[in-house]
PDB file of N, CA, C and O in Angstrom:
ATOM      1  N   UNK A   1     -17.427-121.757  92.389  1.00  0.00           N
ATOM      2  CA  UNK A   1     -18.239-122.748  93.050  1.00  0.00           C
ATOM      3  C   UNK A   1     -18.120-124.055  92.270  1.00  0.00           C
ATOM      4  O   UNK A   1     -18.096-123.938  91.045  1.00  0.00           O
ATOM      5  N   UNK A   2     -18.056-125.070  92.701  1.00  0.00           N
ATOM      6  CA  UNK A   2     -18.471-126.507  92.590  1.00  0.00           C
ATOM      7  C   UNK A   2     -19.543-126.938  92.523  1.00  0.00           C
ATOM      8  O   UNK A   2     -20.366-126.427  93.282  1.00  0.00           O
ATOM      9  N   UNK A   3     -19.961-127.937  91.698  1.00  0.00           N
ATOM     10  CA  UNK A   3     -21.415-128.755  91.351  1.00  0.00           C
ATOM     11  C   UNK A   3     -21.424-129.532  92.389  1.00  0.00           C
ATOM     12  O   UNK A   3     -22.519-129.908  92.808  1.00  0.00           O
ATOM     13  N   UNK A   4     -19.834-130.088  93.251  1.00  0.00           N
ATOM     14  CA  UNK A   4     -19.990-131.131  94.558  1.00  0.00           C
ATOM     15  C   UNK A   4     -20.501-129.926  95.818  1.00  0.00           C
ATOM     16  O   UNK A   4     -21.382-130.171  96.642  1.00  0.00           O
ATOM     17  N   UNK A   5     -19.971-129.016  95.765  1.00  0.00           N
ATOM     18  CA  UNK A   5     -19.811-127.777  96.796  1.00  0.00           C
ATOM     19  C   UNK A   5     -21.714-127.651  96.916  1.00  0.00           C
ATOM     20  O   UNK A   5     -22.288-128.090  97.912  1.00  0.00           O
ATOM     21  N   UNK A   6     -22.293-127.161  96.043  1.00  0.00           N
ATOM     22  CA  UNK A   6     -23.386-126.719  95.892  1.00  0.00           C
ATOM     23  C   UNK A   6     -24.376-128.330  96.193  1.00  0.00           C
ATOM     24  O   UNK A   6     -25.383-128.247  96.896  1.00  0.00           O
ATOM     25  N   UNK A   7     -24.047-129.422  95.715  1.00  0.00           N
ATOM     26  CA  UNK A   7     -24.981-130.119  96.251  1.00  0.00           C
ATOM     27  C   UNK A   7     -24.477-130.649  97.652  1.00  0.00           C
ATOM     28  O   UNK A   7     -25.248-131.501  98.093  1.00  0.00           O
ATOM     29  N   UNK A   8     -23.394-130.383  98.479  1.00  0.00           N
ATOM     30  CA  UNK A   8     -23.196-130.801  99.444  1.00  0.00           C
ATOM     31  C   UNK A   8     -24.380-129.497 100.605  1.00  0.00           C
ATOM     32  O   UNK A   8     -25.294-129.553 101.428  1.00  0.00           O
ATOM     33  N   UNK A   9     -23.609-128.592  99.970  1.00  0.00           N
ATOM     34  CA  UNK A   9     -24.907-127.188 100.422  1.00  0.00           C
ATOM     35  C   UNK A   9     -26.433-127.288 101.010  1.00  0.00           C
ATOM     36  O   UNK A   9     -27.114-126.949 101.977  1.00  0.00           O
ATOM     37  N   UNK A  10     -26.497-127.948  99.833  1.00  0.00           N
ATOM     38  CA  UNK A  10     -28.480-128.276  99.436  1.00  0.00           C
ATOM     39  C   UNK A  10     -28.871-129.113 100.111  1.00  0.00           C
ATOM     40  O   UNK A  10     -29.796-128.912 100.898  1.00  0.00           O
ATOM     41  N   UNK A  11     -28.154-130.501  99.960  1.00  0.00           N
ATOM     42  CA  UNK A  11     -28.363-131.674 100.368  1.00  0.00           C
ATOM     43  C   UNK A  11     -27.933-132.361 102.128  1.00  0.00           C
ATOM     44  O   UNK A  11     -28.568-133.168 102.807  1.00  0.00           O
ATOM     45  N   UNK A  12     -26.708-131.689 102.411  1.00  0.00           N
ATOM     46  CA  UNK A  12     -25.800-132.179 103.629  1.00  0.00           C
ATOM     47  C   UNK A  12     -24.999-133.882 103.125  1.00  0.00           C
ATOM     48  O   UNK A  12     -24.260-134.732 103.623  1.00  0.00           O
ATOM     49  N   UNK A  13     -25.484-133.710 102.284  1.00  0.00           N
ATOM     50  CA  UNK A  13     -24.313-134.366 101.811  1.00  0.00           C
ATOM     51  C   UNK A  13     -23.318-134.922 100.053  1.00  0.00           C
ATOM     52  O   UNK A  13     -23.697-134.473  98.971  1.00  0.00           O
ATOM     53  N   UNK A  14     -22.591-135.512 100.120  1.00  0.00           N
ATOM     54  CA  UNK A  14     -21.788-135.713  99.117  1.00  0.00           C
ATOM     55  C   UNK A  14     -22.553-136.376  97.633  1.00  0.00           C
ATOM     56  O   UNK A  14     -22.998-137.524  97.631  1.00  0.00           O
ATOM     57  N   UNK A  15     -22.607-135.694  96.709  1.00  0.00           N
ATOM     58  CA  UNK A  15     -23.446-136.751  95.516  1.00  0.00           C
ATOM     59  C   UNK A  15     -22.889-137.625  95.253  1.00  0.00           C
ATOM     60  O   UNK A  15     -21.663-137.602  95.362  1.00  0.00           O
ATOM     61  N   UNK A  16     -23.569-138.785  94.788  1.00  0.00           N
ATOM     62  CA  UNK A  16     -22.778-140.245  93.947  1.00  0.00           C
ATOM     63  C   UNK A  16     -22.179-139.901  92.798  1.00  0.00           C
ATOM     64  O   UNK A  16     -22.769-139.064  92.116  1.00  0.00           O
ATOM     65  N   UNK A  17     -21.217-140.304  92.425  1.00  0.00           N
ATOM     66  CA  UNK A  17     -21.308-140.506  90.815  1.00  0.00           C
ATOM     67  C   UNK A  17     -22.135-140.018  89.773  1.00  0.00           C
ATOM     68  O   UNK A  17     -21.914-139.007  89.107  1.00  0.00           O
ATOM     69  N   UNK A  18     -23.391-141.021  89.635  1.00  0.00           N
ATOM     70  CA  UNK A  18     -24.691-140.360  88.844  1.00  0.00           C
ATOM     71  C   UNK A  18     -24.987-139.726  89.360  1.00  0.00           C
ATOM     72  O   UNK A  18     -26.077-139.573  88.810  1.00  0.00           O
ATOM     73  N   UNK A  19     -24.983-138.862  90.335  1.00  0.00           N
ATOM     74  CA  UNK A  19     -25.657-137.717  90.947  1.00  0.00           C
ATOM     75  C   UNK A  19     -24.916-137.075  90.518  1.00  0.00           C
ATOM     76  O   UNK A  19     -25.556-136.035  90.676  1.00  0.00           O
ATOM     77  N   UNK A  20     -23.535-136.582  89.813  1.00  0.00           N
ATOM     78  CA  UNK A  20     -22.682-135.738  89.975  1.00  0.00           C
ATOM     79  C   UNK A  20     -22.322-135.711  88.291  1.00  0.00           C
ATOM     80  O   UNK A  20     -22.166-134.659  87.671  1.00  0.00           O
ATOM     81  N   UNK A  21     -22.229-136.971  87.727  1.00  0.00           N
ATOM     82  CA  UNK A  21     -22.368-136.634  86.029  1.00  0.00           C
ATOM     83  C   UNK A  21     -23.796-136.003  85.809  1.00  0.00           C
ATOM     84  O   UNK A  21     -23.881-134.880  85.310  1.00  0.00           O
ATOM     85  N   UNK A  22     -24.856-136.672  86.157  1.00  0.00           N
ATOM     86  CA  UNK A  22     -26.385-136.078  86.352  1.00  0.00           C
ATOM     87  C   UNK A  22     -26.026-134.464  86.050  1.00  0.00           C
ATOM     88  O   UNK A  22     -25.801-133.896  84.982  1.00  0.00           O
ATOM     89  N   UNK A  23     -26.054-134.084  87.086  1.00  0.00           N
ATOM     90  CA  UNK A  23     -25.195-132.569  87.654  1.00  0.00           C
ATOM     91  C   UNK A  23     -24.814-131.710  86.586  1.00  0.00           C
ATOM     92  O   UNK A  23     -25.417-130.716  86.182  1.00  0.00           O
ATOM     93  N   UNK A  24     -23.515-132.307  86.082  1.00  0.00           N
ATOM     94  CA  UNK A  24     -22.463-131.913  84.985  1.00  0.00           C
ATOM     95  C   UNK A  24     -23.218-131.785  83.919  1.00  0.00           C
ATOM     96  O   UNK A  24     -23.142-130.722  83.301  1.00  0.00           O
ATOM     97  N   UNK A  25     -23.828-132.491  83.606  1.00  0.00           N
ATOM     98  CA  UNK A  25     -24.579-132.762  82.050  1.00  0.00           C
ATOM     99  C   UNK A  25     -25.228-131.458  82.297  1.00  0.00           C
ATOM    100  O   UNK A  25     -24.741-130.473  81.741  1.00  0.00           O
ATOM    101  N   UNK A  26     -26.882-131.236  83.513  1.00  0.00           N
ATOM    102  CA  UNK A  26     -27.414-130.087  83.663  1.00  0.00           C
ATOM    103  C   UNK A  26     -26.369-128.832  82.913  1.00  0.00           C
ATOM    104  O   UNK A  26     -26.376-128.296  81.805  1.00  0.00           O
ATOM    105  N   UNK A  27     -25.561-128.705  84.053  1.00  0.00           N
ATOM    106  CA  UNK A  27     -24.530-127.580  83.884  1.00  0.00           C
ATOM    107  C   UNK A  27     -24.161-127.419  82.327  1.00  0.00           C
ATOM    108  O   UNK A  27     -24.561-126.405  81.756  1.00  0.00           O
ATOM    109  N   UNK A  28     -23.545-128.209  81.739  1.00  0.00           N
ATOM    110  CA  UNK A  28     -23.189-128.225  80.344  1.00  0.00           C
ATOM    111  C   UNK A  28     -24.472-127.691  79.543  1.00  0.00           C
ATOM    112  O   UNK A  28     -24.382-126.773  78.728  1.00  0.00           O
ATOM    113  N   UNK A  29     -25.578-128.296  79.823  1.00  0.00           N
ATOM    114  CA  UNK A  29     -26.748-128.232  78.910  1.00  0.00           C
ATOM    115  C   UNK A  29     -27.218-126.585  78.753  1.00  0.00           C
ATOM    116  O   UNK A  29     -27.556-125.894  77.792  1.00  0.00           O
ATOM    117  N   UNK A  30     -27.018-126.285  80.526  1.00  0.00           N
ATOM    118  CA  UNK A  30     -27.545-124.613  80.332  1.00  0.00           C
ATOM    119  C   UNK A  30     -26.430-123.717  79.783  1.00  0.00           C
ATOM    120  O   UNK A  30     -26.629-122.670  79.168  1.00  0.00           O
ATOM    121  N   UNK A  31     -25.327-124.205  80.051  1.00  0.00           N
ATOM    122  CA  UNK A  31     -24.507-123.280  79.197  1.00  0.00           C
ATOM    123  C   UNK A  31     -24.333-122.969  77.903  1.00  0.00           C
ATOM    124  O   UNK A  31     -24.290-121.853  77.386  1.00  0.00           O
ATOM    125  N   UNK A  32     -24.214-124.259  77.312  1.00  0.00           N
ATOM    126  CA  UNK A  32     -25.198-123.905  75.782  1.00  0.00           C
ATOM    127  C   UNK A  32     -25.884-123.315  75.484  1.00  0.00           C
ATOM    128  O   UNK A  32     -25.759-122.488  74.581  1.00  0.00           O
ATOM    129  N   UNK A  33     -27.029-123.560  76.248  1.00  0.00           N
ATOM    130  CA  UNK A  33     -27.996-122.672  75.988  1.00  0.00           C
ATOM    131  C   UNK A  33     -28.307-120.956  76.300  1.00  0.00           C
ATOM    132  O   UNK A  33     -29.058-120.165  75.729  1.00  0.00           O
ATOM    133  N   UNK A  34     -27.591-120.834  77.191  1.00  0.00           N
ATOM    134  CA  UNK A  34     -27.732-119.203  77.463  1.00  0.00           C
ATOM    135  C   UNK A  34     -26.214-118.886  76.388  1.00  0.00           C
ATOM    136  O   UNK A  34     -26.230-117.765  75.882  1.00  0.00           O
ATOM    137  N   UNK A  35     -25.249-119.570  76.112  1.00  0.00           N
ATOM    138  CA  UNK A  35     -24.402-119.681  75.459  1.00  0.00           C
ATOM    139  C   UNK A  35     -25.010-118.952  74.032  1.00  0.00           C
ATOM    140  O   UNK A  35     -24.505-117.959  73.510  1.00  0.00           O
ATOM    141  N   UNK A  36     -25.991-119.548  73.620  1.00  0.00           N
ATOM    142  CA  UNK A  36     -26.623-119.641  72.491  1.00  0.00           C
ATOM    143  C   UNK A  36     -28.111-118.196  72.128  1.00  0.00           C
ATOM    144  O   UNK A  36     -28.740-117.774  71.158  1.00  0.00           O
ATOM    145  N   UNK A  37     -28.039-117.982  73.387  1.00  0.00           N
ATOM    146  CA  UNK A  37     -29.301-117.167  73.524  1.00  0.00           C
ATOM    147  C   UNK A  37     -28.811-116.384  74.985  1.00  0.00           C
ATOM    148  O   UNK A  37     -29.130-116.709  76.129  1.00  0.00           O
ATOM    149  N   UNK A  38     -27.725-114.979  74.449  1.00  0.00           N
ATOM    150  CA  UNK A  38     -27.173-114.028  75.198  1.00  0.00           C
ATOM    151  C   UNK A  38     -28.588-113.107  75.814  1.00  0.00           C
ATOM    152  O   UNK A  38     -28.326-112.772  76.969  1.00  0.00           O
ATOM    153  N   UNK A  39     -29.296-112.855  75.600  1.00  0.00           N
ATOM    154  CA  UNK A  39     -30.665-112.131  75.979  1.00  0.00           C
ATOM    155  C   UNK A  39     -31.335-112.797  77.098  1.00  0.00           C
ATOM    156  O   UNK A  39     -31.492-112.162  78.142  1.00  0.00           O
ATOM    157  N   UNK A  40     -31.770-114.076  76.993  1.00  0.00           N
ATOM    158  CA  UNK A  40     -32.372-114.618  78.126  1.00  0.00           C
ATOM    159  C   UNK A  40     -31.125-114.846  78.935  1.00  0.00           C
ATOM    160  O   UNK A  40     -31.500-114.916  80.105  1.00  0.00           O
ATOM    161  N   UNK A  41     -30.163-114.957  78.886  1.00  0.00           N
ATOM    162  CA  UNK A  41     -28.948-115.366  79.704  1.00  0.00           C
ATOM    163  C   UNK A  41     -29.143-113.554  80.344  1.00  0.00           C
ATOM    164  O   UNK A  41     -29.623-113.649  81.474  1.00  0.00           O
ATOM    165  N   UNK A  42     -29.034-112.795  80.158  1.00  0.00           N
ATOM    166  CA  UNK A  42     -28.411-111.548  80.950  1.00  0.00           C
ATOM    167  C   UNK A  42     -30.112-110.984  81.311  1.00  0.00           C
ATOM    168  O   UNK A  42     -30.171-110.113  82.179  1.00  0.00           O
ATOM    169  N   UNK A  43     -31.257-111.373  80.781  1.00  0.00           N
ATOM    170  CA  UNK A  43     -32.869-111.510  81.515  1.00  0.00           C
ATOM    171  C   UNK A  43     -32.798-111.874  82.908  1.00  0.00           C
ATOM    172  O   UNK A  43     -33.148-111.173  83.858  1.00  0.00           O
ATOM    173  N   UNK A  44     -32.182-113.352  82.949  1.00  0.00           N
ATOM    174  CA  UNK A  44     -32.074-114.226  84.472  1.00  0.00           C
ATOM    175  C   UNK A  44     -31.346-113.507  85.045  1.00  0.00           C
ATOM    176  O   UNK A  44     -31.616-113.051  86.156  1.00  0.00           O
ATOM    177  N   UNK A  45     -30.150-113.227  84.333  1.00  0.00           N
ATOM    178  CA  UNK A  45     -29.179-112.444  85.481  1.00  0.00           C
ATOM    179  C   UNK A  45     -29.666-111.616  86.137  1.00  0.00           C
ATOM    180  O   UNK A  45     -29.584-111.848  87.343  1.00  0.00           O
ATOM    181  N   UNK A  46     -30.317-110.422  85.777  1.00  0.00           N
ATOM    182  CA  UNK A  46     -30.884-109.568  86.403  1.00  0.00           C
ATOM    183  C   UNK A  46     -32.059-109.584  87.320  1.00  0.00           C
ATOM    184  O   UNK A  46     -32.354-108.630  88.040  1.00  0.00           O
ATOM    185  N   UNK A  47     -32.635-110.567  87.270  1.00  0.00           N
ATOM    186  CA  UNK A  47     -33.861-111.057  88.616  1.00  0.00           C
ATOM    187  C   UNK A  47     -32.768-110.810  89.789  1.00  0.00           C
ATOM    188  O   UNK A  47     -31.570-111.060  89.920  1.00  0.00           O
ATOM    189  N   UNK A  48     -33.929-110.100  90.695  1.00  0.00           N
ATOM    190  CA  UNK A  48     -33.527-110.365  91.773  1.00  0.00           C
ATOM    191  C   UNK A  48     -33.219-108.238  92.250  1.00  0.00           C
ATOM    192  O   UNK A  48     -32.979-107.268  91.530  1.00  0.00           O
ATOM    193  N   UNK A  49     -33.424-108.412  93.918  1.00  0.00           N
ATOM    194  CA  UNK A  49     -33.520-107.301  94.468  1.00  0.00           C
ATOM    195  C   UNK A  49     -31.905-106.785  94.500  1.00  0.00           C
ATOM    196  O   UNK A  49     -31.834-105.556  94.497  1.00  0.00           O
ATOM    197  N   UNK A  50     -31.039-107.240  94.521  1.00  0.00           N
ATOM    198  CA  UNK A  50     -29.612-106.875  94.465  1.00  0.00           C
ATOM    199  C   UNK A  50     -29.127-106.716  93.216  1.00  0.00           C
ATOM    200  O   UNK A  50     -29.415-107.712  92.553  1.00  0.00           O
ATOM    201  N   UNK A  51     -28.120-105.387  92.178  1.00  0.00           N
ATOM    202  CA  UNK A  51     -28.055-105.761  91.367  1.00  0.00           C
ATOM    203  C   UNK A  51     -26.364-106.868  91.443  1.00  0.00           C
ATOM    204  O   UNK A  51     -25.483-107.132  92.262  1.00  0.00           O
ATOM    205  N   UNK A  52     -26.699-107.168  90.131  1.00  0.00           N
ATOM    206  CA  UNK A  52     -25.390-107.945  89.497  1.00  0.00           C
ATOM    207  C   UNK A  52     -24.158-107.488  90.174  1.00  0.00           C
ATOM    208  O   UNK A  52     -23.760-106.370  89.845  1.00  0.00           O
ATOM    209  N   UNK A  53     -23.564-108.063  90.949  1.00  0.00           N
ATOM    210  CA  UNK A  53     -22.032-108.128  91.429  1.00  0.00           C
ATOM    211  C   UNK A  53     -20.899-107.939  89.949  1.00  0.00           C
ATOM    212  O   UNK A  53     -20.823-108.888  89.169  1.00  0.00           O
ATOM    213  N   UNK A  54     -20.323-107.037  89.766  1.00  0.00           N
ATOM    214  CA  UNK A  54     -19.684-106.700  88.608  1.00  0.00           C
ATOM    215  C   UNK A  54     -18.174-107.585  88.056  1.00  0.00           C
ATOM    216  O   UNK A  54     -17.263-107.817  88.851  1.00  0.00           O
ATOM    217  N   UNK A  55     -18.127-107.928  86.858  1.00  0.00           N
ATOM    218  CA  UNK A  55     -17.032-109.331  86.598  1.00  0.00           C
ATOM    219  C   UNK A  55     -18.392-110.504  86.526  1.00  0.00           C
ATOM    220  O   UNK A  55     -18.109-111.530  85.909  1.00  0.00           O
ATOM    221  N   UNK A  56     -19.408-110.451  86.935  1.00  0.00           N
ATOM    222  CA  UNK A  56     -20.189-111.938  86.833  1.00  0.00           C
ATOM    223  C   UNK A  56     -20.494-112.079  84.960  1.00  0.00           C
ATOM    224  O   UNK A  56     -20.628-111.059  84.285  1.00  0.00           O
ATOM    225  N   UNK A  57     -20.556-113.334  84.405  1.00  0.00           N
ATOM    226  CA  UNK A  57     -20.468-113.084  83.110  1.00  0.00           C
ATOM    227  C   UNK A  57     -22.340-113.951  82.951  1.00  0.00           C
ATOM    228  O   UNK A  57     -22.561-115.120  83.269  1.00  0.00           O
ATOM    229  N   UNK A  58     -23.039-113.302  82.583  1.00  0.00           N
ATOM    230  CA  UNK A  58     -24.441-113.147  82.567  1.00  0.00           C
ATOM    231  C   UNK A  58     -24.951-114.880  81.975  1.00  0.00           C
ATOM    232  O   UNK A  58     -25.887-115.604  82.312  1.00  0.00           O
ATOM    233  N   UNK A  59     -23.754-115.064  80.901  1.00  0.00           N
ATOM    234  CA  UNK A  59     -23.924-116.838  80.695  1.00  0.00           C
ATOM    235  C   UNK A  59     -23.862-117.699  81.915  1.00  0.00           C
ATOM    236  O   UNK A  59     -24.818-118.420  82.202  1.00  0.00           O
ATOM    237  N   UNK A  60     -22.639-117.652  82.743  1.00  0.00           N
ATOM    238  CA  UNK A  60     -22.065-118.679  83.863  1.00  0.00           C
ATOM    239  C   UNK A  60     -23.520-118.605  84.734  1.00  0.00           C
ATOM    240  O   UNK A  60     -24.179-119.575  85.108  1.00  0.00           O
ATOM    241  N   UNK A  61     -23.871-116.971  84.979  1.00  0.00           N
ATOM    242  CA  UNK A  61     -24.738-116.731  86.528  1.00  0.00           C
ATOM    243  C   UNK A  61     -26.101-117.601  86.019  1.00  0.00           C
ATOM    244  O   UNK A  61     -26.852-118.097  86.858  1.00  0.00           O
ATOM    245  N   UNK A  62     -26.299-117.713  84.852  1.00  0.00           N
ATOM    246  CA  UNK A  62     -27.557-117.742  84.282  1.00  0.00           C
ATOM    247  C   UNK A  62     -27.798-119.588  84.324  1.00  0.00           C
ATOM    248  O   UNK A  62     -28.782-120.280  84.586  1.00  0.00           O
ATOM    249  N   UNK A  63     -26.619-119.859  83.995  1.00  0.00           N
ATOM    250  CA  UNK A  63     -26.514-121.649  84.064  1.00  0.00           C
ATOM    251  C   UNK A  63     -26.280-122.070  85.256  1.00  0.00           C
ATOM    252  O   UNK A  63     -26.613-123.198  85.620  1.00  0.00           O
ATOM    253  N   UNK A  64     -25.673-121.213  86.020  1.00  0.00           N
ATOM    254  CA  UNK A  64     -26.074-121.872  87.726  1.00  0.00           C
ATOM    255  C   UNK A  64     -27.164-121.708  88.311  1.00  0.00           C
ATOM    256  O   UNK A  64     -27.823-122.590  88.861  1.00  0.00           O
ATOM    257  N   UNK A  65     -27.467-120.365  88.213  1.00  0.00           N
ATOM    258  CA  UNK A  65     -29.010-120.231  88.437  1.00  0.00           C
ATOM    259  C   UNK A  65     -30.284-121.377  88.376  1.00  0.00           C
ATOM    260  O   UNK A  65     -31.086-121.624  89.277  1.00  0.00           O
ATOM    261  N   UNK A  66     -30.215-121.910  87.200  1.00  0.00           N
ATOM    262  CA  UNK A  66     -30.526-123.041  86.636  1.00  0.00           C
ATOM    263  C   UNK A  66     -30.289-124.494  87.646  1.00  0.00           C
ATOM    264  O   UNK A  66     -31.012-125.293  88.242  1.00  0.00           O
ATOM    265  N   UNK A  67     -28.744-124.264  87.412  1.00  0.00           N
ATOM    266  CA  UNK A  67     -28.603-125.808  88.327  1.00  0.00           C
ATOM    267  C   UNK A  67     -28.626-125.987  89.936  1.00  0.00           C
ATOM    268  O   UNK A  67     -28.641-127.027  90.595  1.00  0.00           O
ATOM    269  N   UNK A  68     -28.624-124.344  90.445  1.00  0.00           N
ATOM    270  CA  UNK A  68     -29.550-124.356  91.890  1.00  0.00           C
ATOM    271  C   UNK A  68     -30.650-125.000  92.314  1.00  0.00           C
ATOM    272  O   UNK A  68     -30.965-125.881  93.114  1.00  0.00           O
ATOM    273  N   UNK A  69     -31.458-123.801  90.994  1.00  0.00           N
ATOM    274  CA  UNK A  69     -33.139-124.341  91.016  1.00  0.00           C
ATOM    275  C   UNK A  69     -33.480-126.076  91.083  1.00  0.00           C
ATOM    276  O   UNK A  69     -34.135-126.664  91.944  1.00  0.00           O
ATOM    277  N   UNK A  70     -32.871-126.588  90.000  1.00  0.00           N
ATOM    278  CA  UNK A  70     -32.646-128.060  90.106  1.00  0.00           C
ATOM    279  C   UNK A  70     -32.085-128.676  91.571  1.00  0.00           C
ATOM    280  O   UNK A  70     -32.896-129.539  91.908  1.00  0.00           O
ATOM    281  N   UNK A  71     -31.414-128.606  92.197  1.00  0.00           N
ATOM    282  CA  UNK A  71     -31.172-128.832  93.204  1.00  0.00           C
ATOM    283  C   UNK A  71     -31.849-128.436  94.284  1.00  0.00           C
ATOM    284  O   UNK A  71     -32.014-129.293  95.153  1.00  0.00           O
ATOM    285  N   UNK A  72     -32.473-126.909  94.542  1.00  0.00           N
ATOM    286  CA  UNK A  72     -33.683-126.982  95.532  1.00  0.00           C
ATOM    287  C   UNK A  72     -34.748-127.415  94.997  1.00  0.00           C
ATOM    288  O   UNK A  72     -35.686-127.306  95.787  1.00  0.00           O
ATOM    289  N   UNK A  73     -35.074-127.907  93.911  1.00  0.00           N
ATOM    290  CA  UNK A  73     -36.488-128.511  93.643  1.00  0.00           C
ATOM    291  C   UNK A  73     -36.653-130.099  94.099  1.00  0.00           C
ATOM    292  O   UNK A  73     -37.728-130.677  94.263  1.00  0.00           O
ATOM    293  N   UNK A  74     -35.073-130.770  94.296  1.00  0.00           N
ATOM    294  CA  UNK A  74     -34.937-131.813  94.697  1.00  0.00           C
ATOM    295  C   UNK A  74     -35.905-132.571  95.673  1.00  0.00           C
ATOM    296  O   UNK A  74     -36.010-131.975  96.746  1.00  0.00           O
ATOM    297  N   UNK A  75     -36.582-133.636  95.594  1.00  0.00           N
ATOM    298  CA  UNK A  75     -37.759-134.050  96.376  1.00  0.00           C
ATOM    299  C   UNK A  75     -36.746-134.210  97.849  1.00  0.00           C
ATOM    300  O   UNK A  75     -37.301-133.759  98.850  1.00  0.00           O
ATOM    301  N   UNK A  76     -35.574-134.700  98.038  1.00  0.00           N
ATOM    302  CA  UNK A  76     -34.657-134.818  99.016  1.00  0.00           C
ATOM    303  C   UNK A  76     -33.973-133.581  99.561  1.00  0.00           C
ATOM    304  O   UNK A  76     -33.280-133.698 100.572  1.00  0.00           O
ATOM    305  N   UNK A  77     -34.133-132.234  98.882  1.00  0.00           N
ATOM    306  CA  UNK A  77     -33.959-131.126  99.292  1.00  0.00           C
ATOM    307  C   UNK A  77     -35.625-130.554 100.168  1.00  0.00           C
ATOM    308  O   UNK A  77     -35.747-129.778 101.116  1.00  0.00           O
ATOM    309  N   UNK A  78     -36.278-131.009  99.692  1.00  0.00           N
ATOM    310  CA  UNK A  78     -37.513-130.701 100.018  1.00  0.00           C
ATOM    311  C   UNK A  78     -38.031-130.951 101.313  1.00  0.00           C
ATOM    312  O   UNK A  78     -38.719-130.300 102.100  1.00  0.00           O
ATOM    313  N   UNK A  79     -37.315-132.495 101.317  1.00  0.00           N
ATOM    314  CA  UNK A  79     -38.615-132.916 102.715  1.00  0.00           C
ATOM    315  C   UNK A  79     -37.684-133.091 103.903  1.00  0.00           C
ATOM    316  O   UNK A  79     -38.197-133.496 104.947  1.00  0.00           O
ATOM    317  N   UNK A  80     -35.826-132.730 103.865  1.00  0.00           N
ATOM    318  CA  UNK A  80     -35.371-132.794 104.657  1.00  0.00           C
ATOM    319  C   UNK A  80     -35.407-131.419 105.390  1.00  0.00           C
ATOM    320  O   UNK A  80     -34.852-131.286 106.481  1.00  0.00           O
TER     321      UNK A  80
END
């Protein structure tokens, strides 16, 4: 998946620039961090009524997870 893919998804349409480094940075930031802290990274993974699709690596799912949430919390995801 794509950070453009996923906010085209959310949104219906294409991010700017700063919408899209914005984006990147998120992405980078959580990967570090579950990067850094393997336990809460494979915690998140496992939410949820379906288990884990097998090959998913518990860091990646855990930092998108993340930059979803950010994107449906969007006040422009919201009220459209």
């Amino acid at each position: 998946m794509s950070l453009a893919f996923a906010w085209r998804t959310a949104l219906s349409r294409p991010p700017s620039e700063s919408e899209r480094a914005i984006l990147d940075r998120t992405l980078q930031r959580q990967l570090a961090t579950y990067q850094q802290d393997k336990e809460a990274a494979k915690k998140l993974a496992s939410v949820g009524d379906l288990p884990k699709a097998p090959g998913l690596d518990d860091t990646q799912l855990a930092a998108w997870t993340a930059v979803a949430n950010v994107l449906l919390n969007l006040n422009e995801t919201i009220s459209n």
